[in-house]
C-alpha distance (Angstrom), angle and dihedral (degrees) to the residues before:
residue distance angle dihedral
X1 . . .
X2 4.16 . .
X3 3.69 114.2 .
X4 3.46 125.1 -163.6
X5 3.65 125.3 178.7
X6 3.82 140.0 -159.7
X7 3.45 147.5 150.4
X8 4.26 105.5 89.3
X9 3.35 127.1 135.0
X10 3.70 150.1 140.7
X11 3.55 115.3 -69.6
X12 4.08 137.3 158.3
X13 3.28 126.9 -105.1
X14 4.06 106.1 -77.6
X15 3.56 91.7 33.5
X16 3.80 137.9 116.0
X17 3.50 151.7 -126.6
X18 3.70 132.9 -172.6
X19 4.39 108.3 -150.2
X20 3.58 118.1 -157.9
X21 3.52 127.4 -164.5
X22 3.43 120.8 -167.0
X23 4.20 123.0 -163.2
X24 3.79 133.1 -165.4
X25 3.72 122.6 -138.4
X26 3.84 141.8 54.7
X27 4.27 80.8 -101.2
X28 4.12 85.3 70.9
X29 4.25 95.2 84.0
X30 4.05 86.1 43.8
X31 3.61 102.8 52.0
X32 3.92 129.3 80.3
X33 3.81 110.4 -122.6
X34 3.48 136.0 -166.0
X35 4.21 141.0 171.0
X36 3.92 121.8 -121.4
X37 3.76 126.5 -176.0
X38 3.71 142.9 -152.5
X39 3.31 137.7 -137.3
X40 3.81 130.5 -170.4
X41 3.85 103.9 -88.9
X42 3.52 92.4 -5.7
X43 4.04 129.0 116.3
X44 3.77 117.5 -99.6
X45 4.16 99.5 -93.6
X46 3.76 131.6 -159.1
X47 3.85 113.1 -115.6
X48 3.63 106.1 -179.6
X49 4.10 141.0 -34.7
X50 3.81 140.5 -152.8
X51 3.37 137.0 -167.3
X52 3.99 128.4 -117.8
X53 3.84 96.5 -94.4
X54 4.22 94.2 34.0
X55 4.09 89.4 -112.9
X56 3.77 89.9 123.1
X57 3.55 132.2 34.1
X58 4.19 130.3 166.0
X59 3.78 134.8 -155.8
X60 3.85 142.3 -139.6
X61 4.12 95.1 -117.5
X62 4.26 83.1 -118.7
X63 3.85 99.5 59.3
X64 3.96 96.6 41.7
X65 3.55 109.1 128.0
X66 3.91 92.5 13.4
X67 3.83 103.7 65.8
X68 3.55 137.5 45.1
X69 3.74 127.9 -168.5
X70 3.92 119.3 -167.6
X71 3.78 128.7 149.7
X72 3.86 137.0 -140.0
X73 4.10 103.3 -142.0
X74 3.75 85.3 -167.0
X75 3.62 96.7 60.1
X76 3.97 93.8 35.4
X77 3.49 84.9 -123.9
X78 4.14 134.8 140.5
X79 3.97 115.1 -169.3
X80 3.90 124.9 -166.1
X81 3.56 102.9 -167.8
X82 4.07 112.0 -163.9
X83 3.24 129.7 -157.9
X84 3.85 139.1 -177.7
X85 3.69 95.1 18.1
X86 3.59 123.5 -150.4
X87 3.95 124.9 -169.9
X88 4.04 91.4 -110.5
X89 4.16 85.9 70.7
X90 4.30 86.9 67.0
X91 3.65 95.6 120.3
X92 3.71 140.7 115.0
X93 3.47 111.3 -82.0
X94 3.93 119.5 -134.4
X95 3.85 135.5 -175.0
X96 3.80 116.1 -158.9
X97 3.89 140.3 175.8
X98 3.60 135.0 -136.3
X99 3.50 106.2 -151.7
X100 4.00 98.1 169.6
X101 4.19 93.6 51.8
X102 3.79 92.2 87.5
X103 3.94 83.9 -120.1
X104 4.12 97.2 -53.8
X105 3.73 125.8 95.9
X106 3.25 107.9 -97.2
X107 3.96 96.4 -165.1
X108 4.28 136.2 -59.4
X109 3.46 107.1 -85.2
X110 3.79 115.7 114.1
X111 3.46 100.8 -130.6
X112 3.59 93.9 70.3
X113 3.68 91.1 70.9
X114 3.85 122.3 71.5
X115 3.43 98.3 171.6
X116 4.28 113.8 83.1
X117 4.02 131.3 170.8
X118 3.63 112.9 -160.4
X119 3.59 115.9 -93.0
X120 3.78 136.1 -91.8
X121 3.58 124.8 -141.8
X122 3.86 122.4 -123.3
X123 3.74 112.8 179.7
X124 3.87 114.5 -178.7
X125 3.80 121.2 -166.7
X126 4.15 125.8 -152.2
Protein backbone atom coordinates (compact mmCIF):
# COMPACT_ATOMS: atom_id res chain seq x y z
CA UNK A 1 0.00 0.00 0.00
CA UNK A 2 1.15 3.79 -1.26
CA UNK A 3 0.00 6.53 0.94
CA UNK A 4 -0.08 9.87 0.06
CA UNK A 5 -1.28 12.58 2.19
CA UNK A 6 -2.56 16.17 1.92
CA UNK A 7 -4.58 18.65 3.22
CA UNK A 8 -2.15 20.73 6.04
CA UNK A 9 -1.86 24.05 6.40
CA UNK A 10 -1.54 27.02 8.59
CA UNK A 11 -4.43 27.81 10.50
CA UNK A 12 -5.30 29.90 13.90
CA UNK A 13 -6.05 28.64 16.84
CA UNK A 14 -9.92 27.45 16.59
CA UNK A 15 -9.54 26.57 13.16
CA UNK A 16 -9.70 23.43 11.02
CA UNK A 17 -8.31 21.23 8.67
CA UNK A 18 -9.66 18.29 6.88
CA UNK A 19 -6.35 15.54 6.06
CA UNK A 20 -6.73 13.18 3.40
CA UNK A 21 -4.79 10.31 2.79
CA UNK A 22 -5.01 8.65 -0.21
CA UNK A 23 -3.61 4.73 -0.76
CA UNK A 24 -2.90 2.65 -3.84
CA UNK A 25 -3.82 -0.95 -4.08
CA UNK A 26 -6.82 -3.33 -3.74
CA UNK A 27 -4.95 -4.03 0.04
CA UNK A 28 -6.23 -0.22 0.99
CA UNK A 29 -10.14 -1.41 2.17
CA UNK A 30 -8.33 -4.46 4.12
CA UNK A 31 -5.83 -2.76 6.10
CA UNK A 32 -6.24 -0.88 9.52
CA UNK A 33 -5.06 2.73 9.20
CA UNK A 34 -4.28 5.31 11.40
CA UNK A 35 -2.61 9.17 11.44
CA UNK A 36 0.56 10.02 13.59
CA UNK A 37 2.15 13.40 14.00
CA UNK A 38 5.38 15.09 14.69
CA UNK A 39 6.48 17.63 16.52
CA UNK A 40 9.87 19.35 16.58
CA UNK A 41 11.89 17.34 19.17
CA UNK A 42 9.09 15.39 20.04
CA UNK A 43 8.53 11.41 19.61
CA UNK A 44 6.48 10.25 16.66
CA UNK A 45 2.74 10.03 18.46
CA UNK A 46 -0.37 8.14 17.52
CA UNK A 47 -3.32 10.45 16.63
CA UNK A 48 -6.11 8.27 15.82
CA UNK A 49 -6.91 4.65 14.07
CA UNK A 50 -9.69 2.84 12.20
CA UNK A 51 -10.37 -0.32 11.26
CA UNK A 52 -10.78 -1.78 7.57
CA UNK A 53 -14.61 -1.42 7.38
CA UNK A 54 -14.71 2.09 9.72
CA UNK A 55 -16.63 0.01 12.68
CA UNK A 56 -13.91 0.95 15.10
CA UNK A 57 -11.91 3.87 15.43
CA UNK A 58 -9.47 5.14 18.59
CA UNK A 59 -8.18 8.48 19.77
CA UNK A 60 -5.04 10.21 21.18
CA UNK A 61 -6.78 11.25 24.77
CA UNK A 62 -5.93 15.21 23.45
CA UNK A 63 -7.95 15.23 20.17
CA UNK A 64 -11.13 13.34 21.58
CA UNK A 65 -14.04 15.23 20.81
CA UNK A 66 -12.10 17.48 18.28
CA UNK A 67 -11.12 15.06 15.47
CA UNK A 68 -12.66 12.48 13.59
CA UNK A 69 -11.02 10.00 11.32
CA UNK A 70 -13.24 7.84 8.92
CA UNK A 71 -12.37 6.44 5.52
CA UNK A 72 -14.13 5.98 2.12
CA UNK A 73 -12.74 2.35 0.83
CA UNK A 74 -14.21 3.31 -2.49
CA UNK A 75 -12.23 6.30 -2.97
CA UNK A 76 -9.00 4.76 -1.26
CA UNK A 77 -9.17 7.54 0.85
CA UNK A 78 -8.56 8.17 4.89
CA UNK A 79 -9.72 11.71 6.24
CA UNK A 80 -8.74 13.21 9.70
CA UNK A 81 -10.94 15.99 10.02
CA UNK A 82 -9.72 18.58 12.91
CA UNK A 83 -11.43 20.77 14.58
CA UNK A 84 -10.87 23.48 17.26
CA UNK A 85 -7.23 23.70 16.75
CA UNK A 86 -4.91 24.58 19.35
CA UNK A 87 -1.09 25.40 18.78
CA UNK A 88 0.02 21.98 20.65
CA UNK A 89 -1.48 20.02 17.30
CA UNK A 90 1.74 21.82 15.09
CA UNK A 91 3.24 18.68 14.02
CA UNK A 92 3.92 16.72 10.93
CA UNK A 93 1.12 14.93 9.93
CA UNK A 94 1.51 11.17 8.87
CA UNK A 95 -0.83 8.47 7.43
CA UNK A 96 0.27 4.87 7.93
CA UNK A 97 -0.97 1.24 7.29
CA UNK A 98 -1.00 -1.81 9.19
CA UNK A 99 -0.90 -4.43 6.86
CA UNK A 100 -0.24 -7.44 9.42
CA UNK A 101 -3.45 -6.39 11.89
CA UNK A 102 -5.89 -8.46 9.84
CA UNK A 103 -7.72 -5.01 9.31
CA UNK A 104 -8.09 -4.01 13.28
CA UNK A 105 -5.77 -1.81 15.21
CA UNK A 106 -3.69 -3.73 16.82
CA UNK A 107 -2.33 -0.94 19.28
CA UNK A 108 -0.36 2.84 18.87
CA UNK A 109 3.03 2.19 18.62
CA UNK A 110 4.63 3.06 15.29
CA UNK A 111 6.34 0.12 14.61
CA UNK A 112 3.35 -1.76 13.98
CA UNK A 113 2.79 0.06 10.83
CA UNK A 114 4.98 -0.49 7.71
CA UNK A 115 3.13 1.34 5.48
CA UNK A 116 3.96 5.54 5.59
CA UNK A 117 2.82 8.54 3.18
CA UNK A 118 4.93 11.48 3.47
CA UNK A 119 3.83 13.97 5.81
CA UNK A 120 1.69 17.08 5.67
CA UNK A 121 2.34 20.10 7.48
CA UNK A 122 -0.23 21.66 9.91
CA UNK A 123 1.02 24.79 11.52
CA UNK A 124 -1.45 26.39 14.04
CA UNK A 125 -0.93 29.93 15.33
CA UNK A 126 -2.22 31.38 19.00
Amino acid sequence: VQLQASGGGAVQAGGSLNLSCEGSGRAFSQVGMAWFREAPEKDREFVAGISWNGDSTTYLDSVKGRFTISRDNAKNTVYLQMNSLKPGDTAVYYCAADRAGGGLIRGRTATLFDSWGRGTQVTVSS
